[in-house]
C-alpha positions in Angstrom: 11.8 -10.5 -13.1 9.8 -12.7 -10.7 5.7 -12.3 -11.4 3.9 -12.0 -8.0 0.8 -13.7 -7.5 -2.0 -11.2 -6.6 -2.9 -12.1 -3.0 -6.4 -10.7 -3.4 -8.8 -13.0 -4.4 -12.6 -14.0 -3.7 -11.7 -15.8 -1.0 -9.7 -12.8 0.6 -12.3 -10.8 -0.2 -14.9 -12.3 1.9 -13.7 -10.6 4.8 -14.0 -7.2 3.5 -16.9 -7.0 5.1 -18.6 -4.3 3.1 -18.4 -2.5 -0.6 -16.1 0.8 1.6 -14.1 -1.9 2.7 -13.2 -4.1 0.0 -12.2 -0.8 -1.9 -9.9 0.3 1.3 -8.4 -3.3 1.2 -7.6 -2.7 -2.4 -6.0 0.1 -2.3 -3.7 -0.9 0.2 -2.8 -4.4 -1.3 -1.8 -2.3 -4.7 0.4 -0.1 -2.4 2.0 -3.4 -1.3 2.3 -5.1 -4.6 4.1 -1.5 -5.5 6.3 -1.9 -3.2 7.1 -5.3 -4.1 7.7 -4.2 -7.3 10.3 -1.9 -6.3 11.9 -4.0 -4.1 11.2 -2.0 -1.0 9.9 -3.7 1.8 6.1 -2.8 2.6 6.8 -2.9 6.2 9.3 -0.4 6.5 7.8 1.9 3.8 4.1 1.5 5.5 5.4 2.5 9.0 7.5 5.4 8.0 4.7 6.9 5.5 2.1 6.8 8.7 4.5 8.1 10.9 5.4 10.9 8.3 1.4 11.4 8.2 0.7 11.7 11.9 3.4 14.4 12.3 1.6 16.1 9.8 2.9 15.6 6.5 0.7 18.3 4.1 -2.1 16.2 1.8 -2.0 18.3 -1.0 2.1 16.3 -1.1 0.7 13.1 -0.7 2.4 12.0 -3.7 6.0 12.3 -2.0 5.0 9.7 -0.1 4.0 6.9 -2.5 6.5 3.5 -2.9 7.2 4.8 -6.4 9.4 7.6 -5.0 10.7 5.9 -1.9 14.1 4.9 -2.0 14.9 1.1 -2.2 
């Protein structure tokens, strides 16, 4: 297993550009880094979870759509 060097840093985080911000960033690079992890790529898995979102995928599934679930 290959360790992946967390790309967020304090440098990174400088362009945040506010406390709302920095969190969203966050959550997104975990998402990414969870993909990583499960070798999917975070391209394809992004892009098909916001299309499945803007058709209208119900929030209270949200959890169908995480990289956890998604098949590599």
């Amino acid at each position: 297993m290959r360790l992946c060097i967390p790309f967020h840093n304090r440098k990174n985080a400088l362009f945040a550009g506010s406390d709302e911000g920095g969190d969203n960033w966050a959550v997104i690079a975990t998402l990414i880094e969870c993909c990583k992890l499960n070798e999917i790529n975070p391209h394809e898995w992004l892009t098909r979870t916001l299309t499945r979102l803007a058709d209208g995928h119900h929030a209270n599934s949200v959890g169908e759509l995480m990289p956890w679930t998604a098949v590599a």
